[in-house]
C-alpha positions as CSV (number, residue, x, y, z in Angstrom):
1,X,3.6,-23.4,16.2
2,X,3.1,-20.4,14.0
3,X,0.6,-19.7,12.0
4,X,0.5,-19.2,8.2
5,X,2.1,-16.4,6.7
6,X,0.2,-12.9,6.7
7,X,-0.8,-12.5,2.7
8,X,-2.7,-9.5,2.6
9,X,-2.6,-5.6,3.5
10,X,-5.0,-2.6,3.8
11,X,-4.5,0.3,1.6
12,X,-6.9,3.3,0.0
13,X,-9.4,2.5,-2.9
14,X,-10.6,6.1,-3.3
15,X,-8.8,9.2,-1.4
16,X,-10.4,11.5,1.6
17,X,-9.8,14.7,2.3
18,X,-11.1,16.6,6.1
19,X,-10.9,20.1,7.2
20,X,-9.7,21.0,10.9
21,X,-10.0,24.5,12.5
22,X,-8.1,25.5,15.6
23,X,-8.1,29.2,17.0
24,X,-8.5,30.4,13.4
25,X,-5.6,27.9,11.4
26,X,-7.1,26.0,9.1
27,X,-6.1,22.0,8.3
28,X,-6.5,20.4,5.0
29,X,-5.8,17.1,4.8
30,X,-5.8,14.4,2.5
31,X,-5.5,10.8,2.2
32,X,-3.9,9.1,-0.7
33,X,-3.1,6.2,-2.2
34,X,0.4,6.5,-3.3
35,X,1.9,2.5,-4.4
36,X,5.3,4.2,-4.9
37,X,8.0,6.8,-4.4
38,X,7.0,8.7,-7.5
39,X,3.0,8.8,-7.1
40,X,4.2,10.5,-3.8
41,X,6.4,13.2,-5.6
42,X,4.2,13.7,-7.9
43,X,0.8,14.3,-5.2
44,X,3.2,16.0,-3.0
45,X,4.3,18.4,-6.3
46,X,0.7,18.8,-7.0
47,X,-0.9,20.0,-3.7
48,X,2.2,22.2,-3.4
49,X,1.3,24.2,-6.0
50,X,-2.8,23.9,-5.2
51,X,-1.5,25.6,-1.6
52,X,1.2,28.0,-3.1
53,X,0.6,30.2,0.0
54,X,0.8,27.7,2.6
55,X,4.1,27.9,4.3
56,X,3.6,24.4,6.1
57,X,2.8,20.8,3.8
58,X,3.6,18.9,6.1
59,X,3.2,14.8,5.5
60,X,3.7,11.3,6.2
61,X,3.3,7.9,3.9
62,X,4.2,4.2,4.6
63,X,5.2,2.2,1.5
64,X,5.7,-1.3,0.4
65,X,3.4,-4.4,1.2
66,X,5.0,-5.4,4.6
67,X,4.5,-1.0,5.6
68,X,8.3,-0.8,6.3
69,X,9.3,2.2,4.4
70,X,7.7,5.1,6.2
71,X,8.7,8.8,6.2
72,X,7.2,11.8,7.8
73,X,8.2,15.6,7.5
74,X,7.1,18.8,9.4
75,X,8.1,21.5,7.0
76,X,8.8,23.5,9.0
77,X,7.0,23.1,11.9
78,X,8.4,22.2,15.2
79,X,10.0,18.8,15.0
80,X,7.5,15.9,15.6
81,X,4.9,18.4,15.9
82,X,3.3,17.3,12.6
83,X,4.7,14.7,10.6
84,X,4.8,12.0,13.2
85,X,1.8,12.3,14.5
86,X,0.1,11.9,10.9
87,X,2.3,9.0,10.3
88,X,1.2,7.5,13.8
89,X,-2.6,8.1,12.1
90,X,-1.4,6.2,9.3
91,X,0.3,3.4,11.0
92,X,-2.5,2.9,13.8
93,X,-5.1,2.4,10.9
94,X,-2.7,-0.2,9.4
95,X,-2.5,1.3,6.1
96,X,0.1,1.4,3.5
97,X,1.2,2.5,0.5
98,X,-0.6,5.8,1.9
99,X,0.5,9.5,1.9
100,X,-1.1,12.1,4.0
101,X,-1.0,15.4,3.8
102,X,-1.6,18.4,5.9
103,X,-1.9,21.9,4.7
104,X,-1.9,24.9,7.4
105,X,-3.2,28.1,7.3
106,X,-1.4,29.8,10.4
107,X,-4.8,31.9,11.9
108,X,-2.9,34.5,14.3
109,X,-2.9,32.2,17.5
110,X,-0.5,30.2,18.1
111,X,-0.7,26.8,19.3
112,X,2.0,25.5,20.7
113,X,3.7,22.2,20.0
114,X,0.8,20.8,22.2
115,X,-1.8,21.8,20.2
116,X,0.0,21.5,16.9
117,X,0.3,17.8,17.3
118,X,-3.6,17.2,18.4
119,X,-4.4,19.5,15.4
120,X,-2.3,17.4,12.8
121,X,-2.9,13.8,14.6
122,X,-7.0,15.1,14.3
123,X,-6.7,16.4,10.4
124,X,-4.8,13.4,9.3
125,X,-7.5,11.0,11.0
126,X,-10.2,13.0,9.6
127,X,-8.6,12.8,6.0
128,X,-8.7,8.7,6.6
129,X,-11.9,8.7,8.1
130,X,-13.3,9.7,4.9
131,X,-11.6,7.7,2.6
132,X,-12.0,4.1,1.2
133,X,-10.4,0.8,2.7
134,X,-9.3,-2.2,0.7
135,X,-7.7,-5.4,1.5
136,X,-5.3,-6.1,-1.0
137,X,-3.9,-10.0,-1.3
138,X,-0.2,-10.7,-2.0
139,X,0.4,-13.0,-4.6
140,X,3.4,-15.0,-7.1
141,X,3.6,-15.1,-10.5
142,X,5.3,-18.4,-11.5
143,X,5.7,-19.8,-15.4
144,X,5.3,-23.3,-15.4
145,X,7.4,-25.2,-18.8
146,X,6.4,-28.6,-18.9
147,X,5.4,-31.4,-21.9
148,X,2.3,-32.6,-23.2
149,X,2.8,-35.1,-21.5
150,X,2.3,-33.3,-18.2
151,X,-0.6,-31.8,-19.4
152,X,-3.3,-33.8,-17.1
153,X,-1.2,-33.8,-14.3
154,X,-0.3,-30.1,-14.1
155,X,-4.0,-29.1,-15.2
156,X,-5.2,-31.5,-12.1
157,X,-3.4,-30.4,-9.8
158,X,-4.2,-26.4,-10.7
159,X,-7.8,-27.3,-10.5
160,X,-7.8,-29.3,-7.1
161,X,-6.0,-25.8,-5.7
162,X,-8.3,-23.5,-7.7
163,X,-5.2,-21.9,-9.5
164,X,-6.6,-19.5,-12.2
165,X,-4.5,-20.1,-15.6
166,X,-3.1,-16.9,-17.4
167,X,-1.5,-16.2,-20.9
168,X,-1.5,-20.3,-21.6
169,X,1.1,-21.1,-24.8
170,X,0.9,-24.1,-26.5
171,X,3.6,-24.8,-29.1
172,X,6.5,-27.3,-29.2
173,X,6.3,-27.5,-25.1
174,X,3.5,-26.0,-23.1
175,X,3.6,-23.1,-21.0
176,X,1.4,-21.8,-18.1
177,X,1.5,-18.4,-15.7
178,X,-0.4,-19.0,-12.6
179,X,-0.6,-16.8,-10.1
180,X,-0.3,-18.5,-6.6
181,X,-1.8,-16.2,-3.8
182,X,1.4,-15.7,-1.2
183,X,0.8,-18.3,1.7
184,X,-0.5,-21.0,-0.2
185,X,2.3,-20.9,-2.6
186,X,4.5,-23.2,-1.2
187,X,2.0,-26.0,-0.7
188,X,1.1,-25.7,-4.4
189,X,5.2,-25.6,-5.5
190,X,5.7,-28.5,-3.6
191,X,3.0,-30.5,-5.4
192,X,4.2,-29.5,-9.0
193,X,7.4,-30.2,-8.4
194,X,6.2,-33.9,-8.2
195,X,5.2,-33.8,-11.7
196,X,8.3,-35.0,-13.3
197,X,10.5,-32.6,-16.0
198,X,7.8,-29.5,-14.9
199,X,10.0,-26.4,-14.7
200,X,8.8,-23.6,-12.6
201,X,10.1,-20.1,-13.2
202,X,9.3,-17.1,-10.3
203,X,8.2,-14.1,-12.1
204,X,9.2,-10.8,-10.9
């Protein structure tokens, strides 16, 4: 028997940021908090043009709640030298909607793919290491359009599950928008429906 559905996900609260140095190249790294395509253009854009002389910003970032949209890049480094392991970094710390980034600063020495990837994997951990986790809980939005009639009924049933009531209208009908959090929202559907002519709308 399974169990109930996993409802929540880790992600930044504040950004990090480390420094690595390997036979003179230097690392900068950052950690961000990125919930969407666009916040990682727009960080991406930004620390571009901080590190205008940095031939190599390279990244990784997993998006979306379930951490399946992921992308890394090596600009121009060898490939899988840099991007993947910062998204492995990302992924093995559990994280989404997450972007890090690593800026190098090539020292002279080469390193060799071998030590390229250790230097990346080791900036982009450092970068995490000093930022902030949160656990964030998935959650519906439903409208619920019932009578006065209902009233008691629908109001009982949102206080026995501790369902907080938001933007409550009152007028010819009644309306209520509940959020449900994700795994417990069938259980709660299932005893509204009950309540005779209650309609429930999903909110997107």
């Amino acid at each position: 028997m399974s169990g109930p559905e996993k409802d929540t996900y880790l992600t930044l609260s504040e950004p990090g940021e480390g420094l690595f140095k390997e036979k003179g190249s230097k690392f900068y790294s950052y950690a961000l908090h990125t919930p969407d395509e666009t916040a990682v253009k727009a960080e991406l854009e930004r620390l571009r043009q901080e590190h205008h002389t940095s031939r190599h910003v390279c990244y990784a970032y997993v998006l979306g709640n379930d951490g399946k949209t992921t992308r890394a890049n090596d600009a121009g480094e060898p490939a899988n030298s840099a991007g993947k392991p910062i998204l492995n970094q990302i992924t093995g710390h559990e994280l989404t909607n997450c972007l890090v980034v690593v800026v190098r600063y090539f020292g002279g020495v080469k390193l060799g793919v071998g030590g390229l990837i250790q230097a990346y994997r080791e900036s982009a951990r450092l970068a995490l290491n000093a930022a902030q986790v949160e656990t964030k809980v998935m959650g519906i939005d439903f409208l619920l359009l019932f009578d006065y009639a209902q009233m008691s009924g629908v109001m009982r049933i949102l206080r026995e599950e501790n369902i907080d009531v938001q933007s409550p209208e009152f007028a010819a009908s009644c309306q209520l928008r509940i959020w449900v959090r994700k795994n417990r929202s069938q259980k709660v559907l299932k005893r509204l429906q009950q309540i005779a002519n209650l309609q429930v709308e999903t909110l997107a």
